[in-house]
C-alpha positions as CSV (number, residue, x, y, z in Angstrom):
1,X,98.3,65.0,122.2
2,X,96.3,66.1,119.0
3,X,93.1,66.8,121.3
4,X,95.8,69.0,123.7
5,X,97.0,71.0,120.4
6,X,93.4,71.7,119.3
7,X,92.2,72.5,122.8
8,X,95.0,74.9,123.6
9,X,94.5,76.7,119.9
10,X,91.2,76.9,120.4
11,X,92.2,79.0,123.8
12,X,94.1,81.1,121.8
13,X,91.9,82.2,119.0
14,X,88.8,82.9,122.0
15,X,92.0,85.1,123.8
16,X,93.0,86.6,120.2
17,X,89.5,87.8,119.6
18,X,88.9,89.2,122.8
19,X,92.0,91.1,122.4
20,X,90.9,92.2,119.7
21,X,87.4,93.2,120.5
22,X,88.9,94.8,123.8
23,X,90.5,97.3,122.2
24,X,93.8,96.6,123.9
25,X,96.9,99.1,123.4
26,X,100.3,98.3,124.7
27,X,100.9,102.0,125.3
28,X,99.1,105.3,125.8
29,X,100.0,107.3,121.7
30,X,96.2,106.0,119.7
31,X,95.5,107.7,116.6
32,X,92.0,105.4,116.3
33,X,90.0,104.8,119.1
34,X,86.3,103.2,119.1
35,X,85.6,100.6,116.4
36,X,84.0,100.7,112.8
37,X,80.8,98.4,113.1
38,X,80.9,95.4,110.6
39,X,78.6,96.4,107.4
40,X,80.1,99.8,107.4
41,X,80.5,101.2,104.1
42,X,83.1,104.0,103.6
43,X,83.1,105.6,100.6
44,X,84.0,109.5,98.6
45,X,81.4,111.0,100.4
46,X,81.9,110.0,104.4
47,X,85.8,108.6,104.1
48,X,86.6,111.1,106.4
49,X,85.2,109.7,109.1
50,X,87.8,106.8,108.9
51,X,90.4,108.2,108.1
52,X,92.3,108.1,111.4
53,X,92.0,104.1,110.3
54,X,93.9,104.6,107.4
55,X,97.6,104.8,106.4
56,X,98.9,107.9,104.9
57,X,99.2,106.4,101.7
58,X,95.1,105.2,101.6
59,X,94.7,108.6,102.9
60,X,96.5,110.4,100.3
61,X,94.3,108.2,97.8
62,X,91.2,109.4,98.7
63,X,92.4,113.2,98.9
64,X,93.0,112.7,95.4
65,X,96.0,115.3,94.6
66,X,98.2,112.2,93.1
67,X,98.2,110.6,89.4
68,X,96.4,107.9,91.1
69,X,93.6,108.4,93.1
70,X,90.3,106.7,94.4
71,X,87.2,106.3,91.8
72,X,84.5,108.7,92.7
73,X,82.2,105.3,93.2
74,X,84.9,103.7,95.5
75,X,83.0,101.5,98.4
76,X,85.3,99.8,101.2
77,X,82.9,97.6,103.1
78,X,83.8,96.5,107.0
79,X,83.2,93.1,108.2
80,X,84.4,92.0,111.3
81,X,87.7,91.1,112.4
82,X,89.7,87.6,112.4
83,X,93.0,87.3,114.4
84,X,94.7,83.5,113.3
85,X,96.4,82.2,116.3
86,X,100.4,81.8,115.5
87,X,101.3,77.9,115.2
88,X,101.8,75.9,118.4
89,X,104.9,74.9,117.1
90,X,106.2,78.8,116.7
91,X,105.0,79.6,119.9
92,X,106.8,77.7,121.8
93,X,109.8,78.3,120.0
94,X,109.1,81.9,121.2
95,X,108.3,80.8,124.4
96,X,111.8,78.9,124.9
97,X,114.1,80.7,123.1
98,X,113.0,84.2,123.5
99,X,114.5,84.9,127.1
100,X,117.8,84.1,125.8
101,X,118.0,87.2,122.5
102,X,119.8,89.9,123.1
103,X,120.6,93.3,121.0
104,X,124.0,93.9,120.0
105,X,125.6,97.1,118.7
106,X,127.2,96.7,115.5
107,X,130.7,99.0,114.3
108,X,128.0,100.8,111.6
109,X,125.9,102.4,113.8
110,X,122.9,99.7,113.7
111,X,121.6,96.6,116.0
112,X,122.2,93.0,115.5
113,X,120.7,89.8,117.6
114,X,122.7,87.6,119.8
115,X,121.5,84.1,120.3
116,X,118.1,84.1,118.2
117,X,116.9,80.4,117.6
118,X,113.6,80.5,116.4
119,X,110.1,82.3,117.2
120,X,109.4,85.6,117.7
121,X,112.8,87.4,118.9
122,X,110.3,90.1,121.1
123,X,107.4,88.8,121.7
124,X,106.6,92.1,124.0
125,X,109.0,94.6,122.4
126,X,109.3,98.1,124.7
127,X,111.6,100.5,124.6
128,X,114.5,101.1,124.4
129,X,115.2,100.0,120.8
130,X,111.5,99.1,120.4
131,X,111.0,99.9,116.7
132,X,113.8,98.1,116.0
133,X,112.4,94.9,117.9
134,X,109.3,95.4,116.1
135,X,111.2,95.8,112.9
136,X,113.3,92.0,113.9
137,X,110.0,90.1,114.6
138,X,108.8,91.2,111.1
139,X,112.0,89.7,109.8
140,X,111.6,86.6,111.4
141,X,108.1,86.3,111.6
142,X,105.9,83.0,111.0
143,X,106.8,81.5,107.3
144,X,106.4,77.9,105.9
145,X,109.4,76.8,105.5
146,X,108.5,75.9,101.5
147,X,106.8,77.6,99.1
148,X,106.6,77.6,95.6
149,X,104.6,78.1,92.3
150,X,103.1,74.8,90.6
151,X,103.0,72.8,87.4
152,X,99.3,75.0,87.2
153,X,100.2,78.1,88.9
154,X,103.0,80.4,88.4
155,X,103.7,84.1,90.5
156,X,101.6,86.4,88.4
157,X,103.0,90.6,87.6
158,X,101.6,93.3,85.6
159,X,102.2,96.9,85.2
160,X,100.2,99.3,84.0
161,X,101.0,103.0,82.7
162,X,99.9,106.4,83.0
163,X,97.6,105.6,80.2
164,X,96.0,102.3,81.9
165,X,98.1,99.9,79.5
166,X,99.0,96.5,80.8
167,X,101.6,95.0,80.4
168,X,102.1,90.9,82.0
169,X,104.2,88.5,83.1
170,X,104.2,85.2,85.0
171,X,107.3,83.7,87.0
172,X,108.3,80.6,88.8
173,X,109.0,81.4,92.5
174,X,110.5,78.9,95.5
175,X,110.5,80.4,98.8
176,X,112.6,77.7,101.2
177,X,113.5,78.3,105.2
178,X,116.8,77.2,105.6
179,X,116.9,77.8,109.4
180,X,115.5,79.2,112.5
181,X,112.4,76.8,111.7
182,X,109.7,76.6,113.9
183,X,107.4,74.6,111.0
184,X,105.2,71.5,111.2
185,X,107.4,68.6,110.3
186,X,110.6,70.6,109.9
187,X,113.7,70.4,111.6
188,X,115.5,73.8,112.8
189,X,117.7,73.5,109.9
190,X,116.7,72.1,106.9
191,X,119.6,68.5,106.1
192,X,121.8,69.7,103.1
193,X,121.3,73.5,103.8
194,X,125.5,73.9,105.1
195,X,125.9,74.8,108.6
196,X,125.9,77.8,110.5
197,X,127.2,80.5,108.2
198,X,125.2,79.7,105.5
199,X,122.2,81.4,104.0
200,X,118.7,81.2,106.5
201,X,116.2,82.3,103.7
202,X,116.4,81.8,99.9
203,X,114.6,83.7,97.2
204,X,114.4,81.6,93.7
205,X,112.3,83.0,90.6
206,X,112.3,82.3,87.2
207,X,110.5,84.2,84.5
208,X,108.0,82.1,82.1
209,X,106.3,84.4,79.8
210,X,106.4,86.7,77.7
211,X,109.0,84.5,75.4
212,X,111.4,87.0,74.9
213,X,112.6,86.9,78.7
214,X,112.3,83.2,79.5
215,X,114.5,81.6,81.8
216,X,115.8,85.1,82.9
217,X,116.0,83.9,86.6
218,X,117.1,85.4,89.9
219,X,118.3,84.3,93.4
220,X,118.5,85.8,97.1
221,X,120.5,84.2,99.6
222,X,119.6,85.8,103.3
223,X,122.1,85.5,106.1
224,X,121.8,86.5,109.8
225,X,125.0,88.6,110.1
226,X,126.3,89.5,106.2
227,X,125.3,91.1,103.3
228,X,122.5,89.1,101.5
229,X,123.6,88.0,97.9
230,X,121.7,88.7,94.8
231,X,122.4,86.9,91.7
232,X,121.1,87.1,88.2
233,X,120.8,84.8,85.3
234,X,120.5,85.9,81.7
235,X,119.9,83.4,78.0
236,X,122.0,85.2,76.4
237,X,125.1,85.4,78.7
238,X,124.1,81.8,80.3
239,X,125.4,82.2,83.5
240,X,124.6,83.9,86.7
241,X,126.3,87.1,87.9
242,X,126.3,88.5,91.1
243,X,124.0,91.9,91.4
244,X,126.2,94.9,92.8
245,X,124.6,96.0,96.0
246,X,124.0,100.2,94.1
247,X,121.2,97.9,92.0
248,X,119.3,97.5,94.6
249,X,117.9,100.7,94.2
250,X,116.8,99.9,90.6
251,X,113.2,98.1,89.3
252,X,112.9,95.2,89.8
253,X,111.6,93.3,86.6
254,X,110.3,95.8,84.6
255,X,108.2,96.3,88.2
256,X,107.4,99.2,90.5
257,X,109.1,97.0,92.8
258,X,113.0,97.6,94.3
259,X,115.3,94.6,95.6
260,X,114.1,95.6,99.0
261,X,110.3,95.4,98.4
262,X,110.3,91.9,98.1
263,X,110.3,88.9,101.0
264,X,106.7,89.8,101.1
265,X,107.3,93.5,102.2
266,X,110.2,94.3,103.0
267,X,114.0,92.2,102.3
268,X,116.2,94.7,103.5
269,X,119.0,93.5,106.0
270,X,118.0,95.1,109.3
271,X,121.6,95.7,110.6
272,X,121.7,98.7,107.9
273,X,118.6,100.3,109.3
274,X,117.3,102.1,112.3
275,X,113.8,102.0,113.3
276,X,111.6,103.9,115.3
277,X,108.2,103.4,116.7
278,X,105.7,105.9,115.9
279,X,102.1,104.6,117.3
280,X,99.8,101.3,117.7
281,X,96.9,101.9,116.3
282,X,93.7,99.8,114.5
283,X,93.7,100.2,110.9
284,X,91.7,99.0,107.9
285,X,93.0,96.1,106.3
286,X,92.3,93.5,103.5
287,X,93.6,90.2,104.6
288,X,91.3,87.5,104.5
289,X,90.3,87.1,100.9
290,X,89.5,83.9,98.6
291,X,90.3,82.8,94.9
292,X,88.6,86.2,92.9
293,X,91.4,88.7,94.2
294,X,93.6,86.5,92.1
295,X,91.2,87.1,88.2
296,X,92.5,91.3,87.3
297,X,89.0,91.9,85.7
298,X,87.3,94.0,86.0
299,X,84.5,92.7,87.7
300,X,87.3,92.2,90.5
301,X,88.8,95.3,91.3
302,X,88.3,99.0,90.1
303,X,90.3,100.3,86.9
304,X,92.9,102.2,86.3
305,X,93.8,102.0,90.0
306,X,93.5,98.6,90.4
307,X,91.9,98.8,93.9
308,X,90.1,95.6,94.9
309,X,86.1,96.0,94.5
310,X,83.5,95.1,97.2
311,X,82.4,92.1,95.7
312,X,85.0,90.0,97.5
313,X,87.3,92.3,99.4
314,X,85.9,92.9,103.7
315,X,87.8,95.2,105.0
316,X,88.5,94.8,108.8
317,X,90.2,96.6,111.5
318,X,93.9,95.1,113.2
319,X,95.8,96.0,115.4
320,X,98.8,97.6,114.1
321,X,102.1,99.0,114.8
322,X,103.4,101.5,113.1
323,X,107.4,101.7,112.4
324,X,109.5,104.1,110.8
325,X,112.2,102.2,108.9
326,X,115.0,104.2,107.4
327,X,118.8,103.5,106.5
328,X,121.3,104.3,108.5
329,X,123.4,107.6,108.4
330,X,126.1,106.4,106.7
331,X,124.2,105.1,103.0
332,X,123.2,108.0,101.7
333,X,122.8,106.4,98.2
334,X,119.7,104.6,99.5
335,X,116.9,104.7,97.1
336,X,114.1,105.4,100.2
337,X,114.5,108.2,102.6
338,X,112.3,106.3,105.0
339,X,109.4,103.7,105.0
340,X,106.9,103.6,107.0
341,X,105.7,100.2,108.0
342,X,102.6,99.1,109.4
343,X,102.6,95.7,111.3
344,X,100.5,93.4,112.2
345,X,100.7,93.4,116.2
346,X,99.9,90.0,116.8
347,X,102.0,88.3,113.5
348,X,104.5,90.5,112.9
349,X,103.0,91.0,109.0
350,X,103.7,93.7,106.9
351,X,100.6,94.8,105.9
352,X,100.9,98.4,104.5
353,X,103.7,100.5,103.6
354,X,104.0,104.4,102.7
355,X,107.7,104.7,100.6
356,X,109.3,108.3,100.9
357,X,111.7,109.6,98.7
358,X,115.1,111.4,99.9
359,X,113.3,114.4,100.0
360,X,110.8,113.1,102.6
361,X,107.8,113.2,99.8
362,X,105.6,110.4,99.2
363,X,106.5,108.5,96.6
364,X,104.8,104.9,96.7
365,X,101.8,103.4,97.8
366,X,102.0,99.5,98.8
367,X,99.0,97.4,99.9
368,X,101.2,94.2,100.9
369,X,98.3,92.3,100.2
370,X,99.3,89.1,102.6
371,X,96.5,86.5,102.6
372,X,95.6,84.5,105.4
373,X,95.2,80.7,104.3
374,X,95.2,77.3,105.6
375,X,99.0,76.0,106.1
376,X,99.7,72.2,106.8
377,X,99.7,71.6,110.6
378,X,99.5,74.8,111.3
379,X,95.7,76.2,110.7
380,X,95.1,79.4,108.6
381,X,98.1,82.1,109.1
382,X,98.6,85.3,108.1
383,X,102.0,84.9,106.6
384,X,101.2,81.8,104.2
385,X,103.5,82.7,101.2
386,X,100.3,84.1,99.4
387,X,99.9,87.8,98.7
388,X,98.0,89.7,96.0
389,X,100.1,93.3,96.5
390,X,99.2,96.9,94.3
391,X,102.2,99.1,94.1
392,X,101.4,102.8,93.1
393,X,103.9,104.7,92.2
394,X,102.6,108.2,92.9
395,X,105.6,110.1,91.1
396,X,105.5,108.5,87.8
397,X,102.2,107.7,86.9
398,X,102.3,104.0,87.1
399,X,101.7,100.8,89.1
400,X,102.4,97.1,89.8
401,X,100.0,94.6,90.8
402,X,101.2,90.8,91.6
403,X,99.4,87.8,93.1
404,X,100.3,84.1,93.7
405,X,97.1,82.9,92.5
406,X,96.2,83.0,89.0
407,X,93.0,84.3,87.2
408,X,91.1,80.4,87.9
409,X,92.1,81.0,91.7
410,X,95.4,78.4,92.2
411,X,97.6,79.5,94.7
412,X,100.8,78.6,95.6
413,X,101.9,75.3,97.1
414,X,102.9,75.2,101.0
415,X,105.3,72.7,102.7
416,X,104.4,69.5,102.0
417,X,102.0,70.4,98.7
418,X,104.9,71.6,97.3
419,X,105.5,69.0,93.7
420,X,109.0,67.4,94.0
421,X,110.5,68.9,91.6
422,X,110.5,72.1,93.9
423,X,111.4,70.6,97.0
424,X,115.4,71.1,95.7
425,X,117.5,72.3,97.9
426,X,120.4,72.1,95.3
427,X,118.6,73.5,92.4
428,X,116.7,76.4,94.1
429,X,118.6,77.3,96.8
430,X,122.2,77.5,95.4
431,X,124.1,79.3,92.7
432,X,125.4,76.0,91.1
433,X,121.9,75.3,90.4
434,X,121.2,78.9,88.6
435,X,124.1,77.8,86.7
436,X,122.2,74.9,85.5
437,X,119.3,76.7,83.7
438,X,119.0,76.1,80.3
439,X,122.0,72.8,80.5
């Protein structure tokens, strides 16, 4: 059975890459055609030439007519391209349960699913309704179904100002899959997690340092057909609250970052958004990277803008679909007018977003930053749980950079590396045990 699994992944990675190097589009609307040969440097001078590669937002870098803007001696170098095979275990779920999803209607306006298990709910999304498909198999794309920070690594933030000051802090995080698993050595729901109507994703974090905002702690509990619920824990009110759903619109942390920038890229509930397709394309992206993107140095990336240097960044070209994501008519309040989303064709991964204002005017600039690694039984994915993200905020003058690996390289733990004391259902995936900080 083992040699079956290795043989048939091998198949796939061959079929992947000759996908890949075949140029293949889905439909007929390209805004890059032809390739970029690996060793390619782009840089101030000949960017142009690449530019129909690039988001809007790395577009709008280079032009230069923002606070933040590319350094005069900015080099992106090209190396080639390498698609990861999904797991055997989530294709197949995709494979069987698939057929069976159907879109809904729902009293607001939006779409809902009907019968999603596990896998990718659209594994060949076409119209009608086909950014919105795209939009459901980001939400339930591949993810380990634990994650977390360890007793050497912790999730790492800083912002900096309009005047290139920095200002840090480090976090616990626990990512945990309640349900729709499609995991190496997990069930489809995880024992203890409640049944049906209970939360299918959880967001735990905890901040470390500085001293002044220890313990302050958060939680996110995501459920397929309600409102998710955010909670907050403060030391000096020792208890948690529940967030009203008008802050999601405000930082997050001290960060660049709103409520619904997080879940790697995007944690809005999809029922309150319409989405429409806009193009495939191939676009420049940074997502096989090792331990230096996690040191901020200065040997690392290029200051103020924080842009990742040569040394250690290959750019390559994936195939990527393009999404417009905004909320629906009725919530006007919302703090984006529209986000554009660009998505991994074969994974489902946010890799890039563009962030609009109600106006329609750029606003943000978000390298998602997803890094491929090796997960337990499952070979190297795109969506492992580790990201190193920049968030330029194009209207205020500042940014946000975060990583999961600290400045000697640790990452975060994945499934079965995660230390016991994380694997807690109870503690990290509840409210009674935010309640319990600080007892």
């Amino acid at each position: 059975m083992k040699q079956l699994r290795l043989l048939i992944g091998l198949s796939l990675t061959i079929l992947a890459l000759a996908t890949t190097c075949g140029h293949a589009r889905a439909d007929g609307n390209d805004s890059a055609t032809g390739d970029i040969p690996p060793g390619t440097k782009i840089t101030m001078q000949n960017w142009h030439q690449y530019a129909a590669f690039m988001p809007a937002g790395m577009q709008a870098l280079f032009e230069g007519k923002y606070f933040w803007k590319m350094p005069p001696d900015i080099e992106l170098i090209v190396g080639p391209t390498v698609v990861h095979p999904l797991p055997i275990f989530y294709q197949q779920a995709t494979e069987r349960y698939a057929p069976q999803v159907k879109l809904v209607a729902t009293p607001n306006g939006g779409l809902a699913l009907r019968d999603y298990v596990a896998g990718m709910p659209f594994p060949n999304p076409e119209e009608p309704h086909k950014g919105w498909k795209i939009l459901a198999n980001l939400w339930f794309r591949y993810f380990p179904h634990l994650v977390s920070t360890t007793a050497s690594s912790n999730e790492n933030i800083c912002r900096e100002d309009r005047f290139s000051n920095l200002a840090c802090s480090t976090q616990v995080a626990v990512y945990r899959q309640l349900r729709h698993l499609a995991d190496s050595g997990a069930s489809a729901t995880t024992p203890d997690s409640g049944d049906s109507s209970g939360p299918s994703f959880t967001e735990f974090w905890m901040i470390e340092t500085p001293e002044d905002q220890k313990y302050t702690s958060g939680l996110t509990l995501y459920y397929d057909s309600q409102p998710q619920a955010d909670y907050l824990f403060t030391p000096k009110l020792r208890r948690a609250i529940r967030i009203n759903a008008g802050a999601r619109c405000s930082e997050s942390s001290g960060s660049d970052f709103m409520e619904d920038d997080w879940r790697n890229g995007f944690s809005g509930d999809i029922w309150d958004f319409q989405a429409k397709f806009v193009q495939q394309m191939k676009m420049l992206t940074l997502i096989n990277f090792g331990a230096a993107a996690g040191n901020l140095a200065e040997q690392n990336y290029y200051f103020p803008l924080m842009w990742p240097r040569p040394g250690w960044a290959r750019w390559e070209l994936r195939d990527t679909n393009v999404i417009d994501v905004r909320p629906l008519a009725e919530d006007t309040d919302y703090c984006y007018g529209k986000r554009v989303i660009y998505a991994d064709a074969n994974t489902s991964v946010p890799l890039w977003e563009d962030l609009y204002d109600s106006q329609m005017n750029l606003w943000k600039v978000f390298r998602v930053g997803t890094r491929a690694r090796a997960v337990p039984g499952a070979g190297v994915q795109d969506s492992s749980g580790s990201r190193v993200s920049q968030i330029w905020n194009l209207k205020n003058g500042h940014a946000t950079f975060l990583s999961t690996m600290n400045s000697a390289g640790i990452d975060f733990a994945i499934d079965e590396q995660v230390p016991k004391q994380y694997d807690d259902v109870k503690r990290y995936s509840g409210l009674s045990g935010l309640n319990e900080i600080m007892r």
